[in-house]
C-alpha positions in Angstrom: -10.5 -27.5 0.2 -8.3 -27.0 3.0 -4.4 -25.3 2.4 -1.3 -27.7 3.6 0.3 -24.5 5.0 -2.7 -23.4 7.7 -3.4 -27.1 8.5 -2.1 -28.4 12.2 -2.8 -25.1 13.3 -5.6 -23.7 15.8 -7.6 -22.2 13.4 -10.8 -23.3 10.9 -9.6 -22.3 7.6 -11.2 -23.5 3.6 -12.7 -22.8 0.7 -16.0 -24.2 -0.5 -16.5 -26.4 -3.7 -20.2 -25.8 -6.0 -21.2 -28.8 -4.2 -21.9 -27.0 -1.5 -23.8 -24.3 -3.4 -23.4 -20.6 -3.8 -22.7 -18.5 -0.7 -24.6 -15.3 -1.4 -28.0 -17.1 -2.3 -31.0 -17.5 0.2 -29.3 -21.1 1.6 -26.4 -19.4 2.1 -26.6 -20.5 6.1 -27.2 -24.0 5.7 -24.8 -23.8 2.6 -22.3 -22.6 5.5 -22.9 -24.4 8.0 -22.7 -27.5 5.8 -19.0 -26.6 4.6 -17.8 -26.0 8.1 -18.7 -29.6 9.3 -17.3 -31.0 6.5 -13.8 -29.7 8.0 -14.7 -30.6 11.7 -16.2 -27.7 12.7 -19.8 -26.8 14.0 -20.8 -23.3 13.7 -23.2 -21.0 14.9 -24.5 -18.8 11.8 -24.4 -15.6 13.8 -20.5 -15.8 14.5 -20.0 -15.3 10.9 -18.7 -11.9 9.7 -18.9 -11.4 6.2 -17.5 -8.2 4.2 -19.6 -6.5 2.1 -16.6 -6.5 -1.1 -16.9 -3.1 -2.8 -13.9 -3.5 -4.8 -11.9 -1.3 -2.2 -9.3 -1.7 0.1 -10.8 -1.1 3.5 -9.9 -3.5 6.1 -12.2 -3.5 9.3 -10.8 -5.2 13.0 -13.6 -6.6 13.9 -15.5 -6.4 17.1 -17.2 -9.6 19.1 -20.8 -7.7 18.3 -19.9 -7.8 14.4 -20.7 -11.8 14.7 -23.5 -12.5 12.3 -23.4 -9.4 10.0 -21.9 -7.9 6.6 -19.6 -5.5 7.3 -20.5 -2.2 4.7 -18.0 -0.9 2.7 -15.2 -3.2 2.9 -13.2 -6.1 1.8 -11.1 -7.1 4.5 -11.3 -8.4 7.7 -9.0 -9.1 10.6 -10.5 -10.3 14.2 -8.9 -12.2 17.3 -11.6 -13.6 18.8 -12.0 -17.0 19.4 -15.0 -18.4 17.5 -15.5 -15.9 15.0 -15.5 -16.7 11.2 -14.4 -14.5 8.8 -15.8 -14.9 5.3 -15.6 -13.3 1.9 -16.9 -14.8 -1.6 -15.5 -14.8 -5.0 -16.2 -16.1 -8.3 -13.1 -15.6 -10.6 -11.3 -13.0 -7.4 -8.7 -14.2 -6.0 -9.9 -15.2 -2.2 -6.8 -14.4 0.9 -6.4 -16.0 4.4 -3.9 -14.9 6.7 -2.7 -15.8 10.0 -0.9 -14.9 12.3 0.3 -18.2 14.3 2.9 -16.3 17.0 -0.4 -13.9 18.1 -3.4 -15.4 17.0 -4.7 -12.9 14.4 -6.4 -14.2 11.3 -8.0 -11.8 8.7 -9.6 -12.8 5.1 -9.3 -10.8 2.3 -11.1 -9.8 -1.0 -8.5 -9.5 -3.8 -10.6 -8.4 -6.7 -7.8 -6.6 -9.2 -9.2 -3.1 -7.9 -8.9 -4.2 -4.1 -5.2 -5.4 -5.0 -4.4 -2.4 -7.1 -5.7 -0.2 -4.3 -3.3 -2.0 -1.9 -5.2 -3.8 0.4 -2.7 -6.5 1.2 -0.4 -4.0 2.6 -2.9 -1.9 4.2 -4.1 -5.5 6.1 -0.8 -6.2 7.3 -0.1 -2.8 8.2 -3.3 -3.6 10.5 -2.0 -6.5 11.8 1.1 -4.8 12.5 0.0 -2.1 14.2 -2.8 -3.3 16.8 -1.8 -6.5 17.5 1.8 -6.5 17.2 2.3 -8.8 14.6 5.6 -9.6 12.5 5.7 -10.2 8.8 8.1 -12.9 9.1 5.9 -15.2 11.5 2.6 -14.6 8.9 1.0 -17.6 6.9 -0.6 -16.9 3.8 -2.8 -19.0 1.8 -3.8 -17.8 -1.8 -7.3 -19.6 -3.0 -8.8 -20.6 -5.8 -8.8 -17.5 -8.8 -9.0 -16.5 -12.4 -5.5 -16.9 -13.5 -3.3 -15.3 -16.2 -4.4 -18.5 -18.7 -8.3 -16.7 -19.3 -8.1 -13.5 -16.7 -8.5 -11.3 -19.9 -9.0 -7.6 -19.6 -11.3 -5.8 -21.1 -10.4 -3.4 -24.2 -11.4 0.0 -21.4 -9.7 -1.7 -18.7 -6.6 -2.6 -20.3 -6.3 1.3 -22.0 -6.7 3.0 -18.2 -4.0 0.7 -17.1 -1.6 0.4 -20.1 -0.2 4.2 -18.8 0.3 2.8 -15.1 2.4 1.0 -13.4 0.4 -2.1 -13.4 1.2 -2.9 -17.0 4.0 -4.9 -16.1 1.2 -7.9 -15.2 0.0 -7.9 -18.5 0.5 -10.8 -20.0 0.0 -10.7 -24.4 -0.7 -13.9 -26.4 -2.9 -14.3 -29.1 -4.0 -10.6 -29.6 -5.8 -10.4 -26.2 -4.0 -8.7 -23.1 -4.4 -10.8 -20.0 -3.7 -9.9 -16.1 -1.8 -11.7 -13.8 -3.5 -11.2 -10.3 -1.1 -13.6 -8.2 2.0 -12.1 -9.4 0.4 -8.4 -8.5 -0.6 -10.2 -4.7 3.1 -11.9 -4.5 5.1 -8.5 -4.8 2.9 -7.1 -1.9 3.1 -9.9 0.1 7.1 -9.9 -0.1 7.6 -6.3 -0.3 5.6 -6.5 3.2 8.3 -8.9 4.9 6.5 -11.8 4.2 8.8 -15.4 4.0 8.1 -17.0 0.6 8.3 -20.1 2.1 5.0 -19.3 4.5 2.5 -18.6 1.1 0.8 -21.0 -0.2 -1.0 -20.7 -3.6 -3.7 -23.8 -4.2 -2.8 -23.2 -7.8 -6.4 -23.5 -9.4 -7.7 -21.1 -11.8 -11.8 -21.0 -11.6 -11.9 -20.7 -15.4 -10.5 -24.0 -16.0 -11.9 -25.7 -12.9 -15.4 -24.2 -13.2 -17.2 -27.1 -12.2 -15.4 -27.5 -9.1 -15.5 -23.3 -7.8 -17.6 -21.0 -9.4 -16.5 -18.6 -12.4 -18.2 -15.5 -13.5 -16.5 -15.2 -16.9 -17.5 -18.7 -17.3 -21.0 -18.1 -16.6 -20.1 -15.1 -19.2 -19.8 -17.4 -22.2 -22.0 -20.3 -20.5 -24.8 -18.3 -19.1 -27.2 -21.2 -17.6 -23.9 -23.5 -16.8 -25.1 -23.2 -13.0 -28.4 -23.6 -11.4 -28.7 -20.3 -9.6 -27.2 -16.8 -11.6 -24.3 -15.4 -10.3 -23.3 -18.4 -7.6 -20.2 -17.7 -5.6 -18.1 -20.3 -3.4 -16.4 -18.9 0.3 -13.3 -18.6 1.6 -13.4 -19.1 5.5 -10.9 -18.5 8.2 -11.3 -17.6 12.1 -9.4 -19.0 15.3 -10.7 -21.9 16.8 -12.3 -21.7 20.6 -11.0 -23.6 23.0 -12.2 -27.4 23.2 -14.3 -28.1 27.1 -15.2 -31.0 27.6 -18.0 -32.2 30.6 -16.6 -34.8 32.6 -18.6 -37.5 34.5 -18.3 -41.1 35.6 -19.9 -42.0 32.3 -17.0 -40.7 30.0 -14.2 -40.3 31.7 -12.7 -43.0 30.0 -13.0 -41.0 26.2 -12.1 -38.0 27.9 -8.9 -39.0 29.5 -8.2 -40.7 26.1 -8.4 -37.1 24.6 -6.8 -35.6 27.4 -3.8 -37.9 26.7 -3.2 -37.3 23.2 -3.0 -33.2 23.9 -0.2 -33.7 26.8 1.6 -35.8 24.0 1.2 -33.2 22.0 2.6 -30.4 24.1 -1.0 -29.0 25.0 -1.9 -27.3 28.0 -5.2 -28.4 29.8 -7.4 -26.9 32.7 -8.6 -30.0 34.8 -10.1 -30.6 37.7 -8.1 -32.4 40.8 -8.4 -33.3 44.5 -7.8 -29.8 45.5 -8.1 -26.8 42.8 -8.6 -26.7 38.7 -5.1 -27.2 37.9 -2.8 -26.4 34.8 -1.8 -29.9 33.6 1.1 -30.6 31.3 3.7 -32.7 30.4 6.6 -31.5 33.0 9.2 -33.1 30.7 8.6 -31.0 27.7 10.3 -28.0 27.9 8.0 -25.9 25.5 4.9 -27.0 27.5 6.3 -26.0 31.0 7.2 -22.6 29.7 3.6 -22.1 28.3 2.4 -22.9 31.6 4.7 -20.6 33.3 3.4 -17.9 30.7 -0.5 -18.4 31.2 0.1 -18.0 34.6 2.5 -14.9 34.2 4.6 -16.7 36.5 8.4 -15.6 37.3 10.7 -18.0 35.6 12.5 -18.6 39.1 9.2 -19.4 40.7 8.9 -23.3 40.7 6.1 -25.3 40.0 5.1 -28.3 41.7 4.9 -32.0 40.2 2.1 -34.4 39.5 3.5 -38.0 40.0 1.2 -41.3 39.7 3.0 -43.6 42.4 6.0 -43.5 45.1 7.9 -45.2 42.2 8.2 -42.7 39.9 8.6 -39.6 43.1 12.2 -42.0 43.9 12.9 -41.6 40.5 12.9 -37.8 40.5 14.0 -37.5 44.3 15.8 -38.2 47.3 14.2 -40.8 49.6 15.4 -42.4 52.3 13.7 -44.6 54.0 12.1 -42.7 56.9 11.0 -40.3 54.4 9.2 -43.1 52.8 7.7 -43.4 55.8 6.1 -40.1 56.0 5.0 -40.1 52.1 3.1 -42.9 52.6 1.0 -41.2 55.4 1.0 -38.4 53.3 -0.1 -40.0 49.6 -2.5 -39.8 47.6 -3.9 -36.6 48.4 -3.5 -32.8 49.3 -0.4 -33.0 50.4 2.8 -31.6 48.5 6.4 -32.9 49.6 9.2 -30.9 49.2 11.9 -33.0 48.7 16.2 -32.8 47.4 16.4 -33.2 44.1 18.1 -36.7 42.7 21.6 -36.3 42.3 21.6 -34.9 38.6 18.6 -33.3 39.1 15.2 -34.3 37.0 16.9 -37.5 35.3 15.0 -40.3 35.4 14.4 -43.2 33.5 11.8 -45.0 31.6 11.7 -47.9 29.6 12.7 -46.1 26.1 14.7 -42.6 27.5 16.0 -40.6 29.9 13.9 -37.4 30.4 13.9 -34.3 32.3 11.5 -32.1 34.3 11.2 -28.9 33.6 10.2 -25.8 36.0 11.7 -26.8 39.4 14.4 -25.4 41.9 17.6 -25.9 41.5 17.8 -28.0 44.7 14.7 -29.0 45.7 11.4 -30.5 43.8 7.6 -30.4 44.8 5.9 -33.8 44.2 2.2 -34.9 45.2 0.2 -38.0 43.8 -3.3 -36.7 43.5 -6.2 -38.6 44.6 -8.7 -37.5 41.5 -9.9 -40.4 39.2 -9.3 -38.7 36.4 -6.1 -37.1 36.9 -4.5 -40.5 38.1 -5.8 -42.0 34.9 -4.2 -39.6 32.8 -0.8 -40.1 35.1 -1.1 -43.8 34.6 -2.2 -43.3 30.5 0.6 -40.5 29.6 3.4 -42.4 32.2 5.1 -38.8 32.2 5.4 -36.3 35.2 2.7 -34.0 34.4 2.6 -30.4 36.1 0.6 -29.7 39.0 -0.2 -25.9 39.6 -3.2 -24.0 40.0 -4.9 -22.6 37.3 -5.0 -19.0 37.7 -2.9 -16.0 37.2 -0.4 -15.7 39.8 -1.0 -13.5 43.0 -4.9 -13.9 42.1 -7.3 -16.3 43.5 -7.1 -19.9 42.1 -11.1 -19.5 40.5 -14.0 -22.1 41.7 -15.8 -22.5 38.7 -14.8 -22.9 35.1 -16.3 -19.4 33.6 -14.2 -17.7 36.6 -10.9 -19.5 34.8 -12.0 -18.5 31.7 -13.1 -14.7 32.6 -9.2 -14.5 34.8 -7.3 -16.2 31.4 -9.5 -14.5 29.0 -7.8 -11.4 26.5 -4.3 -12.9 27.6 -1.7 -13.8 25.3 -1.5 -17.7 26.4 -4.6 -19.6 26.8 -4.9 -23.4 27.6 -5.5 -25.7 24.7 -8.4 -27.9 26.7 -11.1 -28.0 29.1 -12.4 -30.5 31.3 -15.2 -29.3 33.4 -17.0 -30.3 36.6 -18.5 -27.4 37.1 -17.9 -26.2 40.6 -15.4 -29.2 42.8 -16.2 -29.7 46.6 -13.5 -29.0 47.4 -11.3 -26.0 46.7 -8.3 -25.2 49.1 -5.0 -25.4 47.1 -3.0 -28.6 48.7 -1.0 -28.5 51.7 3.0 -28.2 51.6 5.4 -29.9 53.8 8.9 -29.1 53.6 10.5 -32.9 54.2 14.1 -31.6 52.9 15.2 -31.6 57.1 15.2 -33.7 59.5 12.3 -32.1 60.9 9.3 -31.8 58.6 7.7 -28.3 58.4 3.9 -27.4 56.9 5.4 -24.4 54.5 1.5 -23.6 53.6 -2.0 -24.7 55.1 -4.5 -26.5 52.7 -7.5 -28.5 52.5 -6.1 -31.2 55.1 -3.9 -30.8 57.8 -1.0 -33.5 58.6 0.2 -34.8 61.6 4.2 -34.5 62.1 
C-alpha cells in the first residue's frame, strides 16, 4: 500500500501486506525485495537500513556505510542519500514516513506508544530541522497501518502507571476496558511541531480489524496459530529515489528519447549528450525548469543561457533575421556553432499551433541559438517541439566533465540534481561550441570551440 500524499514524488515509499510475508523472518530479503518491485522499484538488499526498535526515541542520521545493517538502539531514522531505504516493522505499532520534498530528507519512524510517549516525533523533526535545514511547513507525513482506539486496549499495569500522567487524556473508556488512542497522541506532536494538517496522511486501517491484510500481535494474542510463522511483522519503507541513467545507443534511442520527452514535459532536468559537451537539457519555456537549471549550475541569474532550436524556422521565431544573416546561419547550422542574435521584437514570443510561449533565461537584448547536430538531441527537439536549453553540464567556472561519473562526482552533495541520465560514456568530442556574435554588421567569434568558422 502506497499513501496518496507521498505519491508523484521522488521517493520509494509503502507498506507491505501478509502476502508478502513477515519482515523479520529468515526470507526477509527476498520478502523485501519482492515488495519493492511491486511499487517499481528494484533494490539492492544491502542499501536497506533497518532500526533495531527498542521502544525508545532515538533517531539516528544515517551514514552511506549504514546500507545493509540494523541500526542498535533505535527507532528512527532519517538519511539523504539517494538509494537508501529506510525500514522499520510493526505489528499492531503505528509505522511513520516522512519527507521532506523542499530538501530531500526522508526518515521512518517506530511509533510504539513508549517511542511516541518518549517524544520521538518531535525529537525526529528537531533532526530534520537542525542538520538539514528543514521547515515543518514544507514536511509530508504519512501515518500507516496501526492498532487503533477500536481494540488498542491497555493492560490493567499499563493503564495504572499512566492514569497519574498526562497521557490519560487518550484514554478512551467503553465497556469497562480503557483503550489508547495512539494517532491522536502522534497528531498533537506532529501539529505542535509546525506541521500543515493538510500534508498528513493517515491510511486509516487498524491491524486488529484488518489482520488478514497487515499483521496484528494482539490478534495473534487471542488467535495464536492465525499466521504461519509466530510473531510475523509487515514493513514500512521509505528512501529517496536515485537518479534514473539510461545507456544510449543506435539500438534504443528511439525508447529513450520517448522517455526523455515525457520528463521535459514534465519540467525535468536531463544530462544528455550533444555534438559538443553533456549538456543540461530542459524545456526553455517553462519557467520553473530554467530556474532549476540556473540552480544546478549555481549560475548568476543575469548570466544567460544559450538555446537549443530544431530548425531555422523556429530560431526566426525567437529572433531577428534578415536575410544576410540567414545567409551565414545556414553555413553555420547544424553544428557547434552558437549565434548570437537581437531578440524578436517582444522578446521570447513565439507561436505554435495551440499558444504563445516564452523562453526563459536569456538577455534582455540579445538570444543565443544553435541547432545541434546529435541524433538524439534533434529527435527530442523534433518530439518535444519546445526550445529546449542548451548549456553545459557542470558547475559554473569549473570544467564542463568528459565522462558521466565526473558529472555526477561535480553535481554530487548539491542541493539541485538533474532528474535523468542518458549516457554515452565518454563523447569524441568535447570542446564546448563556438560563439559568434551576428548582432553587427560584422560577425565576431566571442569564444573558440570544437570548429572554427570562416567570416
Amino acid at each position: 500500500m502506497q499513501l496518496k500524499n507521498l505519491q508523484n514524488h521522488n521517493i520509494i515509499h509503502g507498506f507491505s501486506e501478509t502476502s508478502f510475508g513477515s519482515m523479520v523472518s529468515k526470507k526477509r530479503d527476498n520478502a523485501v525485495v519482492k515488495f519493492l518491485e511491486s511499487v517499481s522499484h528494484k533494490v539492492a538488499v544491502r542499501d536497506i537500513v533497518w532500526a533495531q526498535q527498542v521502544f525508545g526515541s532515538k533517531v539516528h542520521i544515517c551514514k552511506e556505510s549504514d546500507g545493509g545493517k540494523i541500526i542498535k538502539g533505535v527507532d528512527g531514522l532519517i538519511t539523504n542519500i539517494p538509494g537508501q531505504i529506510l525500514a522499520v516493522v510493526s505489528a499492531d505499532c503505528m509505522p511513520i514516513l516522512i519527507f521532506d520534498p523542499v530538501n530531500n530528507v526522508v526518515a521512518a519512524l517506530h511509533g510504539s506508544r513508549k517511542s511516541l510517549i518518549s517524544g520521538i516525533v518531535p525529537k525526529a523533526l528537531a533532526k530534520m530541522v537542525s542538520r538539514f535545514n528543514s521547515k515543518p511547513r514544507d514536511i509530508l507525513v504519512g501515518i500507516g497501518p496501526h492498532i487503533r482506539k477500536c481494540h488498542y486496549w491497555l493492560k490493567p499495569k499499563t493503564h495504572r502507571r499512566l492514569q497519574s500522567t498526562s497521557f490519560k487524556k487518550y484514554f478512551v473508556n467503553k465497556k469497562g476496558k480503557t483503550y489508547f488512542d495512539l494517532k491522536k497522541l502522534a497528531l498533537r506532536d506532529f501539529l505542535t511541531s509546525g506541521i500543515q494538517k493538510k500534508n498528513i496522511q493517515d491510511c486509516g486501517i487498524c491491524t486488529f480489524c484488518d489482520h488478514r491484510r497487515y499483521f496484528s500481535a494482539r490478534k495473534e494474542e487471542k488467535r495464536p496459530y492465525i499466521y504461519k510463522t509466530k510473531h510475523p511483522r509487515f514493513a514500512g519503507f521509505i528512501g529517496l529515489k536515485t537518479v534514473l541513467t539510461l545507456k544510449l545507443s543506435n539500438k534504443n534511442i528511439d525508447s529513450v528519447v520517448k522517455i526523455a520527452e515525457r520528463a521535459v514535459k514534465e519540467g525535468e532536468i536531463i544530462v544528455a549528450p550533444t555534438d559538443t559537451v553533456y549538456g543540461l537539457l530542459a524545456d526553455a519555456t517553462n519557467k520553473e525548469a530554467v530556474e532549476r537549471v540556473f540552480q544546478i549550475k549555481k549560475r548568476r541569474k543575469n548570466k544567460a543561457i544559450s538555446v537549443l532550436v530544431k530548425d531555422l524556422k523556429m530560431a526566426k521565431q525567437l529572433a531577428v533575421i534578415d536575410k544576410k544573416t540567414e545567409g551565414v546561419l545556414k553555413e553555420l547550422w547544424p553544428g557547434a556553432m552558437t549565434a548570437v542574435l537581437k531578440r524578436k521584437t517582444q522578446s521570447s514570443k513565439f507561436k505554435t499551433k495551440t499558444q504563445n510561449l516564452k523562453v526563459y533565461g536569456i538577455a534582455k537584448k540579445t538570444i543565443a541559438l544553435r541547432i545541434p547536430d546529435h541524433k538524439f538531441v534533434k529527435k527530442l527537439l523534433e518530439k518535444t517541439d519546445k526550445p529546449l536549453t542548451g548549456t553545459s553540464a557542470n558547475i559554473s567556472g569549473e570544467p564542463s566533465p568528459a565522462h558521466i561519473k565526473e558529472i555526477i562526482s561535480q553535481l554530487k552533495d548539491k542541493e539541485y540534481f538533474p532528474d535523468l541520465i542518458i549516457d554515452v560514456g565518454r563523447p569524441k568530442k568535447n570542446l564546448p561550441s563556438t560563439v559568434v556574435d551576428l548582432t553587427k554588421a560584422k560577425p565576431k567569434i566571442l569564444r573558440k570551440g570544437s570548429k572554427i568558422p570562416k567570416l
